[in-house]
N, CA, C and O atoms as CSV, one atom per row, in Angstrom:
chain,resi,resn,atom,element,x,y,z
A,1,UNK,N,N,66.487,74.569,171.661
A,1,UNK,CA,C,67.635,75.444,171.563
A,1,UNK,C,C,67.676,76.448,172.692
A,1,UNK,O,O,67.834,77.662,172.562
A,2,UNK,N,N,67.534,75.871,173.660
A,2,UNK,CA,C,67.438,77.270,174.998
A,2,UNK,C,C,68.138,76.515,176.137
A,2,UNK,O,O,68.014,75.327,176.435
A,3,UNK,N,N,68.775,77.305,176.614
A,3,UNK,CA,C,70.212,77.177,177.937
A,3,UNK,C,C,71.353,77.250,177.118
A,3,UNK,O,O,71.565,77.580,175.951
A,4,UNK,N,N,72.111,76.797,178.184
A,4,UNK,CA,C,73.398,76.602,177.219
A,4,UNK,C,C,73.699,75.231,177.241
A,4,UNK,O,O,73.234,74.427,178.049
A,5,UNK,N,N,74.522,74.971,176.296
A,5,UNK,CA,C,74.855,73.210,175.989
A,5,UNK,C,C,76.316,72.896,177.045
A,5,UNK,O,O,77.332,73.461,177.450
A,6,UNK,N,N,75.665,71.730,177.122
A,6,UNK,CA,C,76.298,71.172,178.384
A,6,UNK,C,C,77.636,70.306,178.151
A,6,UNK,O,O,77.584,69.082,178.028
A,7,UNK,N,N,78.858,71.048,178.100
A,7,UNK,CA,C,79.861,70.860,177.711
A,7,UNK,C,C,80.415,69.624,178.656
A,7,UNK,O,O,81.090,68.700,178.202
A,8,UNK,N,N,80.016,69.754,180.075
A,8,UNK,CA,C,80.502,68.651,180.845
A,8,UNK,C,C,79.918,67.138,180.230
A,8,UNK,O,O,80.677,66.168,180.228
A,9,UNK,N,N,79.000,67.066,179.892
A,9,UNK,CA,C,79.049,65.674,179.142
A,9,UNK,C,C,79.873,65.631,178.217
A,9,UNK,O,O,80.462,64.555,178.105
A,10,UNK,N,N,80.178,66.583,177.363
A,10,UNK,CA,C,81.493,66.087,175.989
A,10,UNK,C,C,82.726,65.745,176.765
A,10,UNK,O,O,83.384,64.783,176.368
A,11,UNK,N,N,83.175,66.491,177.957
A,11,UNK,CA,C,84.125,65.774,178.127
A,11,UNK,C,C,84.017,64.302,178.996
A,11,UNK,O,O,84.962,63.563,179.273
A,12,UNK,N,N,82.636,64.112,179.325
A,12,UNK,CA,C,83.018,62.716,180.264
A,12,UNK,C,C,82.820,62.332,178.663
A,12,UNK,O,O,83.973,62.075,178.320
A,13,UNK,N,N,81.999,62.163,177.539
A,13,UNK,CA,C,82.325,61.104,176.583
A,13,UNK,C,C,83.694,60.826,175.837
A,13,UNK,O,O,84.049,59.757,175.340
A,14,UNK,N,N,84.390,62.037,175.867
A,14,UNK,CA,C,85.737,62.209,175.683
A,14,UNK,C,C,86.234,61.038,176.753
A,14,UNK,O,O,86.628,59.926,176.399
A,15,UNK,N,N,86.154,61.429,177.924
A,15,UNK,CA,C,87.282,60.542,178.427
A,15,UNK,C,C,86.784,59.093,178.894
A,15,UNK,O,O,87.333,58.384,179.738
A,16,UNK,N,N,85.112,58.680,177.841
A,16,UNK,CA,C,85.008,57.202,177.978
A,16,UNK,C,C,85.556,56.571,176.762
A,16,UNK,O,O,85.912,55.393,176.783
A,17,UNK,N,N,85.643,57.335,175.655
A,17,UNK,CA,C,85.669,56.563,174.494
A,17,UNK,C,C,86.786,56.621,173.951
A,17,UNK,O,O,87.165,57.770,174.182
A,18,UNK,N,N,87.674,56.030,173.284
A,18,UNK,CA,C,88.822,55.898,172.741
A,18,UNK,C,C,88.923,56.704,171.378
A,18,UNK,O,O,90.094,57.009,171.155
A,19,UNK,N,N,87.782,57.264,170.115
A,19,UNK,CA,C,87.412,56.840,169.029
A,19,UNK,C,C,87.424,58.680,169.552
A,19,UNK,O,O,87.351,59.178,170.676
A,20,UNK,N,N,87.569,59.424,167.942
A,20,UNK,CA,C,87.507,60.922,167.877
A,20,UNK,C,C,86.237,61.602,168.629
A,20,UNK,O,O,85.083,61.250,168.387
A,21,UNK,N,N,86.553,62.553,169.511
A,21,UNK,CA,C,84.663,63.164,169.862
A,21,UNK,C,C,84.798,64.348,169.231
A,21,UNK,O,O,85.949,64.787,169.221
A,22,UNK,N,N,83.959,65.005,168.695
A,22,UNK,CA,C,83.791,66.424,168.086
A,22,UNK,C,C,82.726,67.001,169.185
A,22,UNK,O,O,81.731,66.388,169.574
A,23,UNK,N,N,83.102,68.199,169.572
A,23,UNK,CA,C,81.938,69.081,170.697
A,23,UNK,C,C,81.456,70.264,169.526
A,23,UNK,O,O,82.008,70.915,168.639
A,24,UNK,N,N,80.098,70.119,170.092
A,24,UNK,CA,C,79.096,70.826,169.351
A,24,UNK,C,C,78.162,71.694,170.718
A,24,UNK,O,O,77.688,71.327,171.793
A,25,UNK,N,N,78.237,73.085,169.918
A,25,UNK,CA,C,76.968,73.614,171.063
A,25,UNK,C,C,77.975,75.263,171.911
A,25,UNK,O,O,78.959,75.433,172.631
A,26,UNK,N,N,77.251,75.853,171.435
A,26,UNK,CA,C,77.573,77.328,171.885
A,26,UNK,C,C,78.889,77.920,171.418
A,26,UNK,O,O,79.768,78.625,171.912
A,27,UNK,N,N,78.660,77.364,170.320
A,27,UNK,CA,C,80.678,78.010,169.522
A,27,UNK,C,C,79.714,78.951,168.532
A,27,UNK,O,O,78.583,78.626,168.168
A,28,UNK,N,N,80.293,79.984,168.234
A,28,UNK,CA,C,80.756,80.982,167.811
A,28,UNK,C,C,81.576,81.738,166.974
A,28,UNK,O,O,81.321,82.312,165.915
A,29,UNK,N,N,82.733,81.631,167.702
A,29,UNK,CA,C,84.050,82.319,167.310
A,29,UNK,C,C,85.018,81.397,168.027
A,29,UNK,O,O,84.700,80.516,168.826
A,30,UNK,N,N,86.509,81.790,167.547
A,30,UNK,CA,C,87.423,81.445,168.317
A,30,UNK,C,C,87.363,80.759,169.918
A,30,UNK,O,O,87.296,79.652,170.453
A,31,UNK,N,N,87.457,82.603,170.375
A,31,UNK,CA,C,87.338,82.200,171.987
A,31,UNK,C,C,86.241,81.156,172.403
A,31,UNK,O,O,86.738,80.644,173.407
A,32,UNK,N,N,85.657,80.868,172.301
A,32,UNK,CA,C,84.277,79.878,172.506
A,32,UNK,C,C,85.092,78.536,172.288
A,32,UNK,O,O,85.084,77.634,173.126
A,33,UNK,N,N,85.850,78.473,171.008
A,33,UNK,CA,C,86.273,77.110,170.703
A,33,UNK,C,C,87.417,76.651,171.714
A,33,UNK,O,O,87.443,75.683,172.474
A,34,UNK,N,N,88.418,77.722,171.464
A,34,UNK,CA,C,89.132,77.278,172.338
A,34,UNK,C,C,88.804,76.843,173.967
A,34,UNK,O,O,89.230,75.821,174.505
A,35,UNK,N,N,87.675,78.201,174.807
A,35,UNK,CA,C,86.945,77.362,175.940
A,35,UNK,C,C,86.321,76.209,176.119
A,35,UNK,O,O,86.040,75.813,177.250
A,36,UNK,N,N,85.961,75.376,174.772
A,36,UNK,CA,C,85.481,74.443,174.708
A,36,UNK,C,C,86.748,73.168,174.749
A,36,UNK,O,O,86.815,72.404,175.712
A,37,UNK,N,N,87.590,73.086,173.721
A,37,UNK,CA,C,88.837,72.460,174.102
A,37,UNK,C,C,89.050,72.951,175.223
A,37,UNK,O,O,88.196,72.313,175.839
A,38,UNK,N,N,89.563,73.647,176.048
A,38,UNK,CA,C,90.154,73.141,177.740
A,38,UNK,C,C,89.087,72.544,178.300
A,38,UNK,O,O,89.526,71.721,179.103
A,39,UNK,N,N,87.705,72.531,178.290
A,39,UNK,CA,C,87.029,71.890,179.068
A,39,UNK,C,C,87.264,70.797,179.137
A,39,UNK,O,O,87.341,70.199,180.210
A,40,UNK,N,N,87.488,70.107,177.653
A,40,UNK,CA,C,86.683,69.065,176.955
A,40,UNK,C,C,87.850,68.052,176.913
A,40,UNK,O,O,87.944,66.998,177.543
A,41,UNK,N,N,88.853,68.685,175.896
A,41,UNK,CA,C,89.782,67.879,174.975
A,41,UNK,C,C,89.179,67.192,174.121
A,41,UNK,O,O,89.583,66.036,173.996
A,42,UNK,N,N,88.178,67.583,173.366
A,42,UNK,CA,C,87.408,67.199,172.798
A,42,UNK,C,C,88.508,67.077,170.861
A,42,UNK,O,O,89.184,67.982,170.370
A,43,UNK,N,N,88.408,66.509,170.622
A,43,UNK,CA,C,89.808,66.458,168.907
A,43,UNK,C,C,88.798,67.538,167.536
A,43,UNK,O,O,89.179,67.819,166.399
A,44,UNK,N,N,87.869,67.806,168.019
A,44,UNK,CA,C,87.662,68.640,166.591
A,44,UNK,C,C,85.971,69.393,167.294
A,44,UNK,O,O,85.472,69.121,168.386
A,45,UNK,N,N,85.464,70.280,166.322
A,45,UNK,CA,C,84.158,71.174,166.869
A,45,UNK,C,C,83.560,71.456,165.488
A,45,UNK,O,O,83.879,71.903,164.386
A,46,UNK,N,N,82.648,71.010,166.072
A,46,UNK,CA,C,81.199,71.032,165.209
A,46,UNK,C,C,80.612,72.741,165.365
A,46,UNK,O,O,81.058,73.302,166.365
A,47,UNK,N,N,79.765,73.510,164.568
A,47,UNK,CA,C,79.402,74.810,164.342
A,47,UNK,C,C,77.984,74.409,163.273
A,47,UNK,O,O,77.822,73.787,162.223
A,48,UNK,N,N,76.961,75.315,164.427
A,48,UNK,CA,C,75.866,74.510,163.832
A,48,UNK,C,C,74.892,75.956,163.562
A,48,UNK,O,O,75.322,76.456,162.523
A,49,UNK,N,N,73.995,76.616,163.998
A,49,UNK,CA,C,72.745,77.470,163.982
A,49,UNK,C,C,74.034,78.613,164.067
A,49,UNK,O,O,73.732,79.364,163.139
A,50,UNK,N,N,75.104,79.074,164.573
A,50,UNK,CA,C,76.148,79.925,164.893
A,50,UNK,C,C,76.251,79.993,162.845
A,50,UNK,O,O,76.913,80.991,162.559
A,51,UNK,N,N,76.059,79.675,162.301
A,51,UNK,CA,C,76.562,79.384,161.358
A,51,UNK,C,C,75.588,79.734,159.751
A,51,UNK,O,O,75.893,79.660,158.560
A,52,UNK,N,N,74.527,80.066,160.375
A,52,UNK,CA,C,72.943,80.206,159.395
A,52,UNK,C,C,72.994,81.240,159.200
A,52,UNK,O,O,73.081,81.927,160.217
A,53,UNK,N,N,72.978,81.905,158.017
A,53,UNK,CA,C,73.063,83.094,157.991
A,53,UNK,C,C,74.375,83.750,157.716
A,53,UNK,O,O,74.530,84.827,157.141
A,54,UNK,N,N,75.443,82.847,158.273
A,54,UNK,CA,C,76.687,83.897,158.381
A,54,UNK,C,C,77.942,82.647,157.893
A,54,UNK,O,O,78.766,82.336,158.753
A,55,UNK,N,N,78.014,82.046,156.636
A,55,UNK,CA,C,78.913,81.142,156.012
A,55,UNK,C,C,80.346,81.473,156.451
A,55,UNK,O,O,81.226,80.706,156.842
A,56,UNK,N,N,80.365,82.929,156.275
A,56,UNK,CA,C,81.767,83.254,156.761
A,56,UNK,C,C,82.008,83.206,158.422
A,56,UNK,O,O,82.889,83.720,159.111
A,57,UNK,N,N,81.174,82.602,158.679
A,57,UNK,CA,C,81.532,82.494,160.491
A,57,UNK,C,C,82.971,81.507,160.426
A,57,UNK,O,O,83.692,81.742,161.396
A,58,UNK,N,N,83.576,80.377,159.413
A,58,UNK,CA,C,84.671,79.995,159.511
A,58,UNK,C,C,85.458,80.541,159.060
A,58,UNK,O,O,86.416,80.260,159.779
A,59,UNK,N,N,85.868,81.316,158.168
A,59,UNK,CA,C,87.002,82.047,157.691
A,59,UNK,C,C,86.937,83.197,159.097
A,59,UNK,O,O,88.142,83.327,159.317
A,60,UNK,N,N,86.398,83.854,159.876
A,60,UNK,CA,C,86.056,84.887,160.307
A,60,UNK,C,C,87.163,83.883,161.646
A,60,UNK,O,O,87.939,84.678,162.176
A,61,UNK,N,N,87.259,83.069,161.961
A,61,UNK,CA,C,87.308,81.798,163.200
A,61,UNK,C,C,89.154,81.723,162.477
A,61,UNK,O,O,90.066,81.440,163.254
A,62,UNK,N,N,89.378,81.937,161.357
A,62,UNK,CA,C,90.671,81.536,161.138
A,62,UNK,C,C,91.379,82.721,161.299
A,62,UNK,O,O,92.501,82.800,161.797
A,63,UNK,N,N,90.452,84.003,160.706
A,63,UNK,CA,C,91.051,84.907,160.487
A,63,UNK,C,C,90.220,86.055,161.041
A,63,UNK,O,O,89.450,86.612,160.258
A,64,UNK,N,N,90.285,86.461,162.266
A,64,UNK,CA,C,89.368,87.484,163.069
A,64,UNK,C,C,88.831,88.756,162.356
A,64,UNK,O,O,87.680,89.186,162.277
A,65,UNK,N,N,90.201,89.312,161.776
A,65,UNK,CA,C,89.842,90.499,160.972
A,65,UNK,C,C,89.068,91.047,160.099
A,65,UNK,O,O,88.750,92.217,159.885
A,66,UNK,N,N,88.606,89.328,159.265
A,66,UNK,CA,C,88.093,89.646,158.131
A,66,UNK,C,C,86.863,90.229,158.034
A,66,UNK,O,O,85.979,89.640,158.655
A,67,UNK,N,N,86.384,91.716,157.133
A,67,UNK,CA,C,85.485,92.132,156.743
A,67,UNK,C,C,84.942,91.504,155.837
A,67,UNK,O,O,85.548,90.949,154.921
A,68,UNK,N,N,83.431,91.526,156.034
A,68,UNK,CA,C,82.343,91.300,154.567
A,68,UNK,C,C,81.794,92.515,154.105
A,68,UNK,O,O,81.300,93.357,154.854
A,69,UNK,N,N,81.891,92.634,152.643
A,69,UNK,CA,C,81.112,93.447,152.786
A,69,UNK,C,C,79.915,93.606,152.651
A,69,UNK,O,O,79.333,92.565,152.953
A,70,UNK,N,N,79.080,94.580,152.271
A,70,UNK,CA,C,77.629,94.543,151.818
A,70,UNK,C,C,77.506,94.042,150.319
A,70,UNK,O,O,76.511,93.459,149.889
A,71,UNK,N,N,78.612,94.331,149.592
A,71,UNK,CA,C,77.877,93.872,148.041
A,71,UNK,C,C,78.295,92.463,148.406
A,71,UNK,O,O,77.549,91.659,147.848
A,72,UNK,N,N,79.214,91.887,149.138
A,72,UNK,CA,C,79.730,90.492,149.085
A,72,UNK,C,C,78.558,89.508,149.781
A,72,UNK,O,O,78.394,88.446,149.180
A,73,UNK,N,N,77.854,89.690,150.784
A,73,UNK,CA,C,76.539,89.765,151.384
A,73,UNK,C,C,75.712,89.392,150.937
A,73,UNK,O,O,75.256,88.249,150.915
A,74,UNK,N,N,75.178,90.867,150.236
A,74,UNK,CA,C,74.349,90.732,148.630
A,74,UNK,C,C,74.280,89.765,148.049
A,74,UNK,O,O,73.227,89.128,148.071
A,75,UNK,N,N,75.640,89.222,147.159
A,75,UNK,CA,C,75.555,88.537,146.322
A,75,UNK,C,C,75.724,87.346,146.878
A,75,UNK,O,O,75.887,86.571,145.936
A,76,UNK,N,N,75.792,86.586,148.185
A,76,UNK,CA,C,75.362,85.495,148.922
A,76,UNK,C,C,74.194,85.355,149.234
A,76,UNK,O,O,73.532,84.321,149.144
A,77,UNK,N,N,73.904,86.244,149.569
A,77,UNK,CA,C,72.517,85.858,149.865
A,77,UNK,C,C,71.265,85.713,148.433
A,77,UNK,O,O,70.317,84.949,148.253
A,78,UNK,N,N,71.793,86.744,147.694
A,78,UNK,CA,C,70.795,86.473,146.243
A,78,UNK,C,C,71.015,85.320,145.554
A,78,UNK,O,O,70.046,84.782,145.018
A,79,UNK,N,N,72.205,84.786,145.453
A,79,UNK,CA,C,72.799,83.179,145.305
A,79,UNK,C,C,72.051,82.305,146.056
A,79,UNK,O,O,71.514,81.333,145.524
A,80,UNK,N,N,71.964,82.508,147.091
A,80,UNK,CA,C,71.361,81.503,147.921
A,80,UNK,C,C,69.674,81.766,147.482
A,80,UNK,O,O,68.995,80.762,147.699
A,81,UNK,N,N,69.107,82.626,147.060
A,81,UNK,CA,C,67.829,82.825,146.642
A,81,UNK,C,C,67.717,81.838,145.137
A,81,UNK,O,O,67.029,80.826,144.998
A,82,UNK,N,N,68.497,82.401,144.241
A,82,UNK,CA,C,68.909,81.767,143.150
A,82,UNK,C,C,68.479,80.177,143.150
A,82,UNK,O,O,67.518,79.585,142.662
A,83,UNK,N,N,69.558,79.775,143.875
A,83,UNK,CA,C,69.369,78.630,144.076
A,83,UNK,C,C,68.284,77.391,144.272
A,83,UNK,O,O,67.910,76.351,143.729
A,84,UNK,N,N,68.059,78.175,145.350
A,84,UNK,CA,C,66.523,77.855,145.622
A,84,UNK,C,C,65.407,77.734,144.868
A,84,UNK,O,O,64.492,76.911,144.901
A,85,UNK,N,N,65.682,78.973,143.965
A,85,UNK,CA,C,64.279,78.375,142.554
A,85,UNK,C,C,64.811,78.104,141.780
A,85,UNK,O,O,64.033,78.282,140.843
A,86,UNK,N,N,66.025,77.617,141.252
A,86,UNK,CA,C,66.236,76.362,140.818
A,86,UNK,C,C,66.385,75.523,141.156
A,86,UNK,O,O,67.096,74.868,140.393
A,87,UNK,N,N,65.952,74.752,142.452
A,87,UNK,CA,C,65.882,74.032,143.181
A,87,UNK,C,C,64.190,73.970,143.041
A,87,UNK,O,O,63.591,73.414,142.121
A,88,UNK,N,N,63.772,74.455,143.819
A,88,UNK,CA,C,62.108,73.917,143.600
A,88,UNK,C,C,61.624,74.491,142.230
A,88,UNK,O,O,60.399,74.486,142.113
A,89,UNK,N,N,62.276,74.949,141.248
A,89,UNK,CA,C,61.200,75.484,140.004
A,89,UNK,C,C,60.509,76.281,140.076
A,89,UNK,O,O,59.914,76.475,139.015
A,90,UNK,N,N,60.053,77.383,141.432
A,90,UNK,CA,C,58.755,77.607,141.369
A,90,UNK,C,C,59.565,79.049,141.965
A,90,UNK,O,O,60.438,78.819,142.803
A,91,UNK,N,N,59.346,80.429,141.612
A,91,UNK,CA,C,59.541,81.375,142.422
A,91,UNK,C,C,59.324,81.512,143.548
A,91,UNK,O,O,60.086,81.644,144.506
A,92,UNK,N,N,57.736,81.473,143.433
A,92,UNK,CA,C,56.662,81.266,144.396
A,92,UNK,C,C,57.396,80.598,145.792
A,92,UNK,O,O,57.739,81.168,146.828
A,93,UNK,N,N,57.487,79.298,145.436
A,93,UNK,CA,C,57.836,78.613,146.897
A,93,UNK,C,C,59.142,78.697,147.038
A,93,UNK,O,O,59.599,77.894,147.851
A,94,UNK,N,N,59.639,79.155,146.701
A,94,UNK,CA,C,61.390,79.357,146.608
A,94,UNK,C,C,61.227,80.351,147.501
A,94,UNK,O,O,61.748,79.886,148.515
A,95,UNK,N,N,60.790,81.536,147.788
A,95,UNK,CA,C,60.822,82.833,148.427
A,95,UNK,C,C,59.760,82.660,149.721
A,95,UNK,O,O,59.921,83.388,150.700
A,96,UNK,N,N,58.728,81.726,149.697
A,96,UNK,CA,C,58.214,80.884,151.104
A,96,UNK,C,C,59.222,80.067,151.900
A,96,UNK,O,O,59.111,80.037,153.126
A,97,UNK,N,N,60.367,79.289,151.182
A,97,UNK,CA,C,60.883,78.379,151.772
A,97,UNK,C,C,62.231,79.422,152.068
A,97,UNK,O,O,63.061,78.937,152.836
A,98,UNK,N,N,62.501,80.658,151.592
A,98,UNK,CA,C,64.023,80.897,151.745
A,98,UNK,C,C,63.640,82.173,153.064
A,98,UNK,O,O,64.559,82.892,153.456
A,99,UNK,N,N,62.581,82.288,153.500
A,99,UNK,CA,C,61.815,83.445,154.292
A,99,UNK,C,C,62.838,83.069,155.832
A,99,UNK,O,O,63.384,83.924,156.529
A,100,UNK,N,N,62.864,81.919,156.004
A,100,UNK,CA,C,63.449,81.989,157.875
A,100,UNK,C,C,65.108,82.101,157.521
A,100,UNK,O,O,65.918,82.542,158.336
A,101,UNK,N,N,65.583,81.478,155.742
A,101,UNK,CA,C,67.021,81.651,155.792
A,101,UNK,C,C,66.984,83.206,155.471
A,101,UNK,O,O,68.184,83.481,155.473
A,102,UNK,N,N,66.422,84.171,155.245
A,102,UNK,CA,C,66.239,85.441,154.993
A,102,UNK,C,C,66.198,86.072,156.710
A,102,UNK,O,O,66.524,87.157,157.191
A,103,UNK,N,N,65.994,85.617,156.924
A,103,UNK,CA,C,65.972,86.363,158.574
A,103,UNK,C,C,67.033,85.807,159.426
A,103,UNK,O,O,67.014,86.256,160.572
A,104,UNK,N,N,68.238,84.685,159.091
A,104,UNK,CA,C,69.184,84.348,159.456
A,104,UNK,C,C,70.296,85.241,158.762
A,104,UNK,O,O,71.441,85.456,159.159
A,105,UNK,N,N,69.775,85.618,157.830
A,105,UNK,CA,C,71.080,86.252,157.038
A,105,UNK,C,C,71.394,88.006,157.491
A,105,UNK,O,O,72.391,88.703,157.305
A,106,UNK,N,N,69.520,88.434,158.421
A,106,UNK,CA,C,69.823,89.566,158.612
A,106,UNK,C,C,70.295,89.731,160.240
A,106,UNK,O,O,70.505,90.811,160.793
A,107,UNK,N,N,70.398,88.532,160.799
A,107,UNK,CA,C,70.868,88.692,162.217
A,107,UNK,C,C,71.991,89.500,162.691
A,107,UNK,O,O,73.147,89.279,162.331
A,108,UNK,N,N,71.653,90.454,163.510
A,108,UNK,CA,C,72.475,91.443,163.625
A,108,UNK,C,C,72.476,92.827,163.236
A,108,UNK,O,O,72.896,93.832,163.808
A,109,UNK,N,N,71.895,92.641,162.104
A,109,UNK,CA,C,71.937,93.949,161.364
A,109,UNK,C,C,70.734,94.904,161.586
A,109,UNK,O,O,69.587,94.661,161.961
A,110,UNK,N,N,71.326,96.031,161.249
A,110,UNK,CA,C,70.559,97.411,161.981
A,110,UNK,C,C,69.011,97.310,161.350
A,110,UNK,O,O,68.826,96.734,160.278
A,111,UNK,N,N,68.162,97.781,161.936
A,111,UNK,CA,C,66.313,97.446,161.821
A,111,UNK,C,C,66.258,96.370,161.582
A,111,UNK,O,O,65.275,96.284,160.847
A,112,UNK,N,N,66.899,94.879,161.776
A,112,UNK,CA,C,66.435,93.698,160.997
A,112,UNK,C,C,65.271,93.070,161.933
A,112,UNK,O,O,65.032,91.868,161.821
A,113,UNK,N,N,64.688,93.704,162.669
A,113,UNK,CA,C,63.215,92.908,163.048
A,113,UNK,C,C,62.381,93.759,162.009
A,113,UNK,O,O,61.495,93.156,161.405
A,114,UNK,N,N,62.564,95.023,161.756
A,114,UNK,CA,C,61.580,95.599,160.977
A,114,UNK,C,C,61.313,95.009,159.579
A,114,UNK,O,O,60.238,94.772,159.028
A,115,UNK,N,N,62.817,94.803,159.072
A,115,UNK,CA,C,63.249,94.438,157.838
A,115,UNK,C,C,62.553,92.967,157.506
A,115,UNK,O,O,61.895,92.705,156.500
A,116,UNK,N,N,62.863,92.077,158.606
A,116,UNK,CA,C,62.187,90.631,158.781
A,116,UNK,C,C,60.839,90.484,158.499
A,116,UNK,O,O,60.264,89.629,157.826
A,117,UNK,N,N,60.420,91.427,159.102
A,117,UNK,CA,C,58.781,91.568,158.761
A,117,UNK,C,C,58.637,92.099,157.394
A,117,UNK,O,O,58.018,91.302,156.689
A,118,UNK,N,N,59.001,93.189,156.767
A,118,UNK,CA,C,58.364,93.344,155.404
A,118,UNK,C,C,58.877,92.123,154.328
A,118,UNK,O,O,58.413,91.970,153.199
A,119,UNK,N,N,60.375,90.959,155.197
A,119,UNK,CA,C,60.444,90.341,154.093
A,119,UNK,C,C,59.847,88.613,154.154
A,119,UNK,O,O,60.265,87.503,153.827
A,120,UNK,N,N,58.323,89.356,154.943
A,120,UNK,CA,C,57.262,87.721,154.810
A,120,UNK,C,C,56.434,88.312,153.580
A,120,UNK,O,O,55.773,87.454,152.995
A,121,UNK,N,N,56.332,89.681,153.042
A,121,UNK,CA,C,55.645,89.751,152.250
A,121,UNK,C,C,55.313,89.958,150.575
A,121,UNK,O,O,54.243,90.036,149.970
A,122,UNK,N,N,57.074,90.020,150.011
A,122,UNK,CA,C,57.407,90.156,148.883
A,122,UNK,C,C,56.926,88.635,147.977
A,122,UNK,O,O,56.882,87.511,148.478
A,123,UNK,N,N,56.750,88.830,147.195
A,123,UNK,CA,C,55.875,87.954,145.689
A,123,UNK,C,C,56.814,87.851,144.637
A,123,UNK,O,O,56.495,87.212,143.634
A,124,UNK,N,N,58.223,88.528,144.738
A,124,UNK,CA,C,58.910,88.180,143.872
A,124,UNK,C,C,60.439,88.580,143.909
A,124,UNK,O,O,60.699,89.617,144.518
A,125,UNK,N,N,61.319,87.990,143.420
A,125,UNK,CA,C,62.642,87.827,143.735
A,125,UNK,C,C,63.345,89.355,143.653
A,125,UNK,O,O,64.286,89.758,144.337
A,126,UNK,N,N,62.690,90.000,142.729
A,126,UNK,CA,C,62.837,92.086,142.834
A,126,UNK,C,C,62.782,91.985,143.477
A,126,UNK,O,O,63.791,91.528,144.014
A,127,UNK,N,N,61.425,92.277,144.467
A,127,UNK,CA,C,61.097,92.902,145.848
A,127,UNK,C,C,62.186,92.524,146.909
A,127,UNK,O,O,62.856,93.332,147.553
A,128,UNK,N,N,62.253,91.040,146.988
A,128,UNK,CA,C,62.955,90.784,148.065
A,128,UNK,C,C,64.610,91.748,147.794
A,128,UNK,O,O,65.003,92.622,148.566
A,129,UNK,N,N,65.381,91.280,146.479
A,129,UNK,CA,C,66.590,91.997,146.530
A,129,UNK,C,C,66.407,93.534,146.917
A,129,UNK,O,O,67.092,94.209,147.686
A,130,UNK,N,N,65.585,93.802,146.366
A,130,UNK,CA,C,64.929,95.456,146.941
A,130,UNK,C,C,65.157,95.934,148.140
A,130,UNK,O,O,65.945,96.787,148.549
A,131,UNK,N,N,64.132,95.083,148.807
A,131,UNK,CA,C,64.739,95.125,150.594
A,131,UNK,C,C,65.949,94.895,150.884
A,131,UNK,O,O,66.672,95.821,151.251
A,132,UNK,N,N,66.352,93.771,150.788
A,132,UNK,CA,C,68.144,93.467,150.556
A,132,UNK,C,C,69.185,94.934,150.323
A,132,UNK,O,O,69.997,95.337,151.155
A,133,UNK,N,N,68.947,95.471,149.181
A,133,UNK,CA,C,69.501,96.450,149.164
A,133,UNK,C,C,69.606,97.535,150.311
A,133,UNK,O,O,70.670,98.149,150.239
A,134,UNK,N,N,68.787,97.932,151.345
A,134,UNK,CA,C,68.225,98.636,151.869
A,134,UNK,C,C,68.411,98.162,153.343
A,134,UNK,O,O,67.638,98.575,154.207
A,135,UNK,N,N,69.608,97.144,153.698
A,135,UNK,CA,C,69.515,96.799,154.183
A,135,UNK,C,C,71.195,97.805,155.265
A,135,UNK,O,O,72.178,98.156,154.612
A,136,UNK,N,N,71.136,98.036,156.669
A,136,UNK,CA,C,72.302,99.354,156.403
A,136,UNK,C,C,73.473,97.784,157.141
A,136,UNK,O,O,73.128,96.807,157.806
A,137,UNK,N,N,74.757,98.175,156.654
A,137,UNK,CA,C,75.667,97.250,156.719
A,137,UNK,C,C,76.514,97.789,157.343
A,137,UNK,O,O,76.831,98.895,156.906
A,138,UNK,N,N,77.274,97.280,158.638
A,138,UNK,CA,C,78.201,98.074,159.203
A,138,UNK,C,C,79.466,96.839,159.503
A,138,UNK,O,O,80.301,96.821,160.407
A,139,UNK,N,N,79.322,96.213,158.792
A,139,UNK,CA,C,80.464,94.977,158.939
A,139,UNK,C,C,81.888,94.679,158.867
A,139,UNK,O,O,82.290,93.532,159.066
């Protein structure tokens, strides 16, 4: 995942193949997409790691304006915790396995290297929302 993605190949595969190409690789937002169509002419765009952490990166792409807020946040991201141990059964490894989507979710946000670090060390789904809470939101 290091340089930037090399848009000049999407469009030579664009203009070998007859059949839909989707371009993937350094989108973002809007402006990104659209620079990617003039390069490309590529018929549709893929949104990949731009996207971890931040679900609303497509509504945000339709609609620039839109705010999240912190309780809305919150309750995505504790959902997405949720999930997870009901998914593996186990608290325990639910909060090992949700640790790197926990540091995708704080990208951006104010102290989140500090924050990242105290949240390799919580033992239980409190603690972590704990930190969560505490987390400052300027979105």
């Amino acid at each position: 995942y290091q340089g930037k993605a090399d848009w000049e190949i999407i469009k030579k595969v664009k203009a070998a193949v007859k059949i839909p190409v989707y371009g993937n690789g350094d989108l973002s937002d809007l402006d990104s997409i659209m620079k990617m169509y003039q390069k490309t002419g590529c018929d549709g765009f893929a949104l990949g790691r731009a996207a971890q952490g931040n679900p609303w990166i497509f509504k945000k792409i339709l609609e620039p304006d839109v705010k999240v807020s912190k309780q809305e946040w919150l309750d995505l991201v504790c959902s997405h915790l949720d999930q997870m141990i009901a998914k593996t059964g186990d608290e325990q490894s639910a909060i090992i396995r949700m640790r790197s989507q926990l540091a995708y979710y704080l990208r951006g946000k104010k102290n989140s290297s500090s924050l990242k670090n105290q949240l390799m060390r919580p033992k239980s789904k409190e603690e972590i929302i704990s930190l969560l809470k505490a987390v400052e939101f300027d979105e």
